[in-house]
C-alpha positions, 0 to 999 in steps of 0.5 A: 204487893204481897211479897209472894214471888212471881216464880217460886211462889205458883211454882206448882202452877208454872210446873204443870202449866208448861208441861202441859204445854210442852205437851200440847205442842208436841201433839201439833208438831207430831201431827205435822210430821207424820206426813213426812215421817214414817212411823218407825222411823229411826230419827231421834226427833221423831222418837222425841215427838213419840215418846212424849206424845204416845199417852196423851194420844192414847187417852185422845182414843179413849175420848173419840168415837172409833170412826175418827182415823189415827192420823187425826188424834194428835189434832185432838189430844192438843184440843183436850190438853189446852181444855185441861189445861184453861180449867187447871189454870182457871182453878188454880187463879180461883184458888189463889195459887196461880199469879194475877195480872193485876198484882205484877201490874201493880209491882211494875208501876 
């Protein structure tokens, strides 16, 4: 074993890793509830979902053509946040900044 450890170690990699899977739920959850949610709606879980979602869904807009309907971009910011996030986690293994399955294997036997 390296003695790096699991968590504080690749800290920058579990940081940016989850945010942007917290992100990218929230694309998918925000998606389903918009056919039960109007859009300005007062609910605070719906704001939630808005808040933490409106970036993403305005960078979606800038990467689809403008035939694809509003309703249909959380689908595609999850689809672009999990690309972004396979290829921030492919560098950063590539790099060596990020935990290999390999060595906490190892630790545990």
């Amino acid at each position: 074993m390296d003695g790096t450890h699991f968590l504080f170690g690749y800290l920058p990699f579990w940081v940016v890793n989850y945010g942007l899977a917290v992100v990218g739920w929230t694309c998918l959850g925000r998606f389903a509830l918009q056919w039960a949610v109007p859009p300005d709606s007062p609910n605070y879980i719906w704001r939630a979902f808005r808040r933490l979602t409106d970036w993403a869904l305005a960078l979606a807009r800038l990467l689809v053509p403008r035939y694809v309907a509003a309703a249909f971009l959380p689908l595609v910011a999850a689809f672009w946040i999990w690309v972004i996030r396979l290829l921030f986690g492919l560098a950063m293994l590539a790099a060596g900044w990020a935990p290999r399955l390999g060595s906490a294997a190892s630790a545990a036997g």
